[in-house]
C-alpha positions in Angstrom: 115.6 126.7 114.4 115.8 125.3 117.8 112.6 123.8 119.4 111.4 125.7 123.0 112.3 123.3 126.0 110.7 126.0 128.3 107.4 123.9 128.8 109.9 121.1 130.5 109.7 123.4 133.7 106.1 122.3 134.4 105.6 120.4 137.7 104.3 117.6 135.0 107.9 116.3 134.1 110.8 115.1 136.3 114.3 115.4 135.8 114.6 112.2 133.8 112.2 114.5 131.1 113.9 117.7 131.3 117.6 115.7 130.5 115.5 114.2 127.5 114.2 116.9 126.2 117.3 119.2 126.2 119.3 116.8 124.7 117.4 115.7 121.9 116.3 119.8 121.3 120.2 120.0 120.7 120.6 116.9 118.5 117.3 117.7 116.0 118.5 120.6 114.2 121.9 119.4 113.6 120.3 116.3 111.7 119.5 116.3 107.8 118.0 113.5 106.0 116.8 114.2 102.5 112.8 113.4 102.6 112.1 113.7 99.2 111.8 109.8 99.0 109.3 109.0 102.0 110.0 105.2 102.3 114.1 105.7 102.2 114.0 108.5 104.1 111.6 107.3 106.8 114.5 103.9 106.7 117.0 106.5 107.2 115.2 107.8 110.1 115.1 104.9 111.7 118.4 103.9 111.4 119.8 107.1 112.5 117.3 107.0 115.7 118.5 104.3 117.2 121.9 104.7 116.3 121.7 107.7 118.8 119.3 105.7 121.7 116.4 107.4 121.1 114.1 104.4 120.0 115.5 103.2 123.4 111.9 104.9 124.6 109.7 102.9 122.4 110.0 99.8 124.2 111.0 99.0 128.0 114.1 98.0 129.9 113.5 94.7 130.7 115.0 92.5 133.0 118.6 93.6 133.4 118.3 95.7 130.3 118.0 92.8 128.0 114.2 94.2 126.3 117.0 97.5 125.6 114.8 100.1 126.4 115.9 103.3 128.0 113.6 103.3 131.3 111.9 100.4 133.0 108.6 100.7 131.4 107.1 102.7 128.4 106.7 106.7 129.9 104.2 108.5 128.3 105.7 112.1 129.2 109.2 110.7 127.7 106.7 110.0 124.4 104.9 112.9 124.6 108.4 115.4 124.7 110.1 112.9 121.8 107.4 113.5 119.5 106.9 116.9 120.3 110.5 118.1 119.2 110.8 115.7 116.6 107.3 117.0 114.8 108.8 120.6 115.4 111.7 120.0 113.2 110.7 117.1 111.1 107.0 115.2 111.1 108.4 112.2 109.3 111.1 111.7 111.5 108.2 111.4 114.4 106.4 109.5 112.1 109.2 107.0 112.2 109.6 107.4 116.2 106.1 106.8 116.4 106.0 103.5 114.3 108.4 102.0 116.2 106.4 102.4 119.9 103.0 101.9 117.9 104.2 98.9 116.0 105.8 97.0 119.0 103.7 97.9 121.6 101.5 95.2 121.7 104.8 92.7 122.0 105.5 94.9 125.1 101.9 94.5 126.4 101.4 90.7 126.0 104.7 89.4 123.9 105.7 86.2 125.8 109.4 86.3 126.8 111.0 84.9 123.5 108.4 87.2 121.2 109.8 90.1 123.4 113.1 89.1 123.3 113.0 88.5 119.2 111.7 91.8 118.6 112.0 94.7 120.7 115.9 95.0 121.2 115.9 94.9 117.4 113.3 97.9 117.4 114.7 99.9 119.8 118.4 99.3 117.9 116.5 100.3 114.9 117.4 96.9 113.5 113.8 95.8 112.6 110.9 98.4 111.7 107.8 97.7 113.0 104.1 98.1 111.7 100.4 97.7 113.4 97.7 96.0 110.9 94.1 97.3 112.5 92.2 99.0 109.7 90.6 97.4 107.4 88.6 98.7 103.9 85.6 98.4 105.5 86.8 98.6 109.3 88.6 101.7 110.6 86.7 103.0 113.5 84.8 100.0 113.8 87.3 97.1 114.5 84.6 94.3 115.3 83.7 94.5 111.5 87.2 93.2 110.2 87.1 90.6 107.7 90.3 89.5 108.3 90.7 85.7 109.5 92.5 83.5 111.1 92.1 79.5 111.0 93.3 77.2 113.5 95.6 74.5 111.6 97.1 71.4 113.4 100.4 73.3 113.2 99.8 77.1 113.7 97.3 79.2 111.6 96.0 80.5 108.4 96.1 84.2 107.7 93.6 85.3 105.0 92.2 88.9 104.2 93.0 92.6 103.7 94.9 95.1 106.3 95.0 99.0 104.1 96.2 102.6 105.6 98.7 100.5 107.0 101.9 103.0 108.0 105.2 101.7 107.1 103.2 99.1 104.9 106.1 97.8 102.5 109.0 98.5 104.6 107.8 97.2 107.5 110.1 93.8 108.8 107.1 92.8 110.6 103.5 93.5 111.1 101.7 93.4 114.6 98.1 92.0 112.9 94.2 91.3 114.2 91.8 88.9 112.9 88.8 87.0 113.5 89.3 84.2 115.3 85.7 84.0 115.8 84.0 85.3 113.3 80.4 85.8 114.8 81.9 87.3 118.1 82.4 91.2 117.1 85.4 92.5 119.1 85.5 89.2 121.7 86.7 87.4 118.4 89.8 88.7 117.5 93.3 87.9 118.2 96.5 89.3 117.2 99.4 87.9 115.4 103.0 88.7 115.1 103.3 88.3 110.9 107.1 88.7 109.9 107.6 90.4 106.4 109.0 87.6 104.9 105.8 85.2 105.5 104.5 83.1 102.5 101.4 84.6 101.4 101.7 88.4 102.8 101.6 91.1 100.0 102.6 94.4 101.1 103.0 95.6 97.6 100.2 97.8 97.2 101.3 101.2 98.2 98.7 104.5 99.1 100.2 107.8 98.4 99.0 110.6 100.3 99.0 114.2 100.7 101.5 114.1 103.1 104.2 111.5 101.8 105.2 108.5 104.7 105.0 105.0 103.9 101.5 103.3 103.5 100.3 100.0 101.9 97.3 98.2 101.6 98.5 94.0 102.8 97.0 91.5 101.6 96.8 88.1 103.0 96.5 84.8 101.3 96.9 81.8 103.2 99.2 82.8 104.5 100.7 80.2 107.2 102.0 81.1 110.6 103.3 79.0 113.4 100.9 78.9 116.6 104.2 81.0 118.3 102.8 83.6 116.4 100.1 84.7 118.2 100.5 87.0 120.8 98.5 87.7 123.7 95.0 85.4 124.9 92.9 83.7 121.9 90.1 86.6 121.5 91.8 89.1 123.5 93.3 91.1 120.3 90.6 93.9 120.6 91.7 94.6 124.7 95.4 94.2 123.5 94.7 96.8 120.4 92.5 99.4 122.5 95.5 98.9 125.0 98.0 100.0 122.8 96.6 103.0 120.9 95.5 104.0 124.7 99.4 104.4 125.8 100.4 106.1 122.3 97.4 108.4 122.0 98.5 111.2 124.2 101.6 111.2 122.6 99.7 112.0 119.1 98.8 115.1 120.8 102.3 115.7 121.5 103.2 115.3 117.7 100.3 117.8 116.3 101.9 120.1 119.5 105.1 120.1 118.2 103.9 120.7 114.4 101.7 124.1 116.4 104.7 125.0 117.8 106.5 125.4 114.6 103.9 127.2 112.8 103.9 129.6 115.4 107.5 130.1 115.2 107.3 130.4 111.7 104.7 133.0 112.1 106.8 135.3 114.8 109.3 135.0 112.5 107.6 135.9 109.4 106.0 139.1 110.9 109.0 140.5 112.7 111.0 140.2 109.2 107.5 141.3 106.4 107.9 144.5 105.7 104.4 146.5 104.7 103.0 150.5 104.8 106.4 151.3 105.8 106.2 148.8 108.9 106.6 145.3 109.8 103.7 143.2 109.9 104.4 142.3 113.7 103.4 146.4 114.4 99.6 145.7 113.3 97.1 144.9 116.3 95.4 142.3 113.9 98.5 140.4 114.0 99.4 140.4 117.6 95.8 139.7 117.9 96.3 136.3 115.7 99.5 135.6 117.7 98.1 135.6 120.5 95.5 133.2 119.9 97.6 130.9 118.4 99.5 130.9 121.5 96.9 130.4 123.6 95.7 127.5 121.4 98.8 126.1 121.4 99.2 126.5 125.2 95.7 124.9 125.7 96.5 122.1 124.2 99.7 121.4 125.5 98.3 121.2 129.3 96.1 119.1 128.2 98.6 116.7 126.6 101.1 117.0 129.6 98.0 115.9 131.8 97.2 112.9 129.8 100.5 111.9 130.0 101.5 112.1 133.4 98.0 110.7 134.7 99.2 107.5 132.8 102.8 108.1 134.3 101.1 107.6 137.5 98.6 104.8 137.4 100.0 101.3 137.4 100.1 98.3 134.8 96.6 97.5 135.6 95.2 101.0 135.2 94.4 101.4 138.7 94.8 104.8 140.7 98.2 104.6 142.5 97.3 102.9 146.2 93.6 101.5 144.8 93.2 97.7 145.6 92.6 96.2 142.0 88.6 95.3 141.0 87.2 98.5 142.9 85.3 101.2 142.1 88.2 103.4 142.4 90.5 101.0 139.6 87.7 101.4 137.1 87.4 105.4 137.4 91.0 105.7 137.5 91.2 104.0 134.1 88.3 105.9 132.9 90.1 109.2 133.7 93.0 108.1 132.1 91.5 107.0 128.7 89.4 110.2 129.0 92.6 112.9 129.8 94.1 110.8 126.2 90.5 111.6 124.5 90.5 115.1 125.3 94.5 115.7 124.6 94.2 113.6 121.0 90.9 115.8 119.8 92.4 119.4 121.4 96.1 119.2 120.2 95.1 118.0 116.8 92.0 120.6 116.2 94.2 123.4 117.7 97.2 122.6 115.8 95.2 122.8 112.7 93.6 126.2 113.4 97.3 127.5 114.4 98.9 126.4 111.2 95.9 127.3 109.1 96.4 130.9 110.6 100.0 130.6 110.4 99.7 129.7 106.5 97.4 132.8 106.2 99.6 135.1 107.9 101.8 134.2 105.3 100.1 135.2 102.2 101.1 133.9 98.9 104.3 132.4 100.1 101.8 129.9 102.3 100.5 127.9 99.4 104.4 127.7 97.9 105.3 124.1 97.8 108.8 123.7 99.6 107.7 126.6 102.6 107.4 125.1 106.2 103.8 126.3 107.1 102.5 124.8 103.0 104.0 121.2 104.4 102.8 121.4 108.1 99.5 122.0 106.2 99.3 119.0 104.4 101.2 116.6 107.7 99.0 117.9 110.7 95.4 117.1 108.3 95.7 113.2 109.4 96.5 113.9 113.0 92.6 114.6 113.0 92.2 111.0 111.6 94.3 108.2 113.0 94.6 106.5 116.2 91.2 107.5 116.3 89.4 110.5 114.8 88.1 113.5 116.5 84.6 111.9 116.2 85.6 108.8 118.4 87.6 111.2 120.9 84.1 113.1 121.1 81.8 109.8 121.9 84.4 108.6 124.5 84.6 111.9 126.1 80.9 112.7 125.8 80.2 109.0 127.1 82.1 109.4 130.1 80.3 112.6 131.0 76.7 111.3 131.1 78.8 108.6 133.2 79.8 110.9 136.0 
């Protein structure tokens, strides 16, 4: 089954999108990686995306191409139309698209020249796999209660704590990590860390299976000794640097629960054109083009809303300022709030939607819905943590609410 490339004719995307999209909607179906092992396969994944360029658009250009990304900066819309066609036909294969931006981001954002240059060629090659370490056992949503800590020593630092729902925990060559570096400050006390896999003192042993198999581990750190070269970004600035870089990938979250909707729906078309019942197909009952059409228009809905988010970002600058807005005015500060709002509203809709559409998708489907090994039974269980990470629907809600009694 081909994914739609029909939405790449909205005025959002430019030509650079609609070449992108085409091409890679030819490549998906013709790939097939056996996912019954979640940790090889999502390796396999990996490999096999940047083997064919397209973990070029996890990280940027760089100076004369040498960073070895695709375009000269990280392009939301380019996220946004990667994840969506890779969710339709595979969500661990966007999982493992995903990882790559999410995990290296924060080297793009504030990596000095020789972090950059260590790790995001190798990334966008699919050489080295990358993983962010926010969450904590006691602090998901609320990063200023980490435990995690980091000591100044005479050479570098000391690592010690606990990192869990960590994705690609275990296979991960490196780990993008926050800690306290000031442990009564709340958020203005943490500073990330650039923790290879191979540190002394880091245990990624402790895998978490979940409903929907990919790789997760609970890390554990224990004294574990890294050279001052591994801290990237400004002492205490690792809160900024983190709410940075889940800002830039959040829209394109939307894009993965769009492209997950979209396949259900397909599913769905296809399922009542083909069911035969009361000497009819299930397509000729009005209760079922009524459910069709809703799930279109939820699916539509939400896809605006992503496409928004995205190009907004597309077309504010580095600092977050409205294109043409002298940086420190009033006009920089809204334009950012409208940007991190647009990603709010795109992350909450596409994920609730998508799991209405595939709930009604798996119900169209009767009994064959709840089968183990069906499409709609596994889009089930992969589009539940959508709702959840990179910030729940709860947190999209107060930062979208909070910026209305702003206005």
């Amino acid at each position: 089954m081909r994914s739609s490339t029909t939405h790449l004719t909205l005025p959002f995307f430019d030509d650079v999108h609609r070449d992108l999209g085409h091409r890679l909607a030819d490549w998906m179906p013709q790939q097939h990686v056996d996912e019954s092992d979640d940790r090889r396969a999502c390796r396999e994944w990996v490999s096999l995306l940047g083997d064919q360029g397209w973990l070029r658009y996890c990280v940027p250009a760089g100076k004369e191409g040498t960073l070895g990304g695709a375009l000269d900066k990280l392009d939301s819309r380019a996220l946004v139309i990667l994840r969506e066609t890779l969710a339709f036909h595979s969500p661990l294969a966007d999982f493992a698209f995903a990882m790559q931006g999410l995990g290296s981001g924060a080297i793009t954002l504030a990596g000095t020249p020789a972090q950059q240059a260590a790790y995001l060629p190798a990334v966008a090659r699919g050489e080295k796999i990358a993983a962010f370490a926010l969450s904590e056992p006691d602090a998901g949503s609320d990063a200023g209660a980490m435990s995690t800590s980091a000591t100044a020593l005479e050479a570098g630092w000391a690592l010690n704590g606990c990192k869990t729902w960590i994705s690609n925990g275990g296979i991960a060559d490196f780990y993008v990590t926050f800690a306290k570096t000031d442990p009564d400050a709340g958020t203005r006390g943490i500073t990330a860390f650039i923790v290879d896999a191979s540190t002394k003192g880091l245990d990624s042993s402790e895998h978490i299976a979940v409903m929907a198999p990919h790789p997760l581990a609970t890390l554990k750190f224990v004294h574990c000794q890294l050279a001052g070269a591994a801290q990237l970004g400004t002492l205490h600035g690792g809160f900024k640097l983190a709410m940075q870089t889940l800002d830039i990938f959040r829209a394109s979250v939307a894009g993965a629960a769009l492209g997950m909707a979209r396949r259900a729906l397909a599913e769905a078309v296809s399922f009542a054109k083909e069911r035969k019942m009361f000497g009819q197909t299930l397509a000729d009952f009005q209760l079922t083009q009524a459910k069709l059409g809703d799930m279109a228009a939820l699916v539509d809905a939400a896809a605006l809303l992503t496409y928004r988010a995205a190009w907004m970002r597309d077309h504010h600058n580095e600092q977050g300022e409205r294109v043409g807005s002298p940086a420190g005015t009033t006009a920089e500060a809204e334009g950012r709030r409208d940007r991190t709002v647009a990603a709010a509203m795109a992350k909450m809709t596409a994920t609730e939607n998508a799991q209405r559409v595939i709930d009604m998708a798996l119900q169209m489907h009767g009994g064959l819905g709840v089968k183990v090994g069906t499409k709609v039974e596994s889009l089930y269980r992969d589009i539940r943590s959508l709702r959840i990470y990179e910030g729940a629907t709860e947190v999209q809600q107060l930062i979208i609410g909070k910026a209305v009694l702003q206005s």
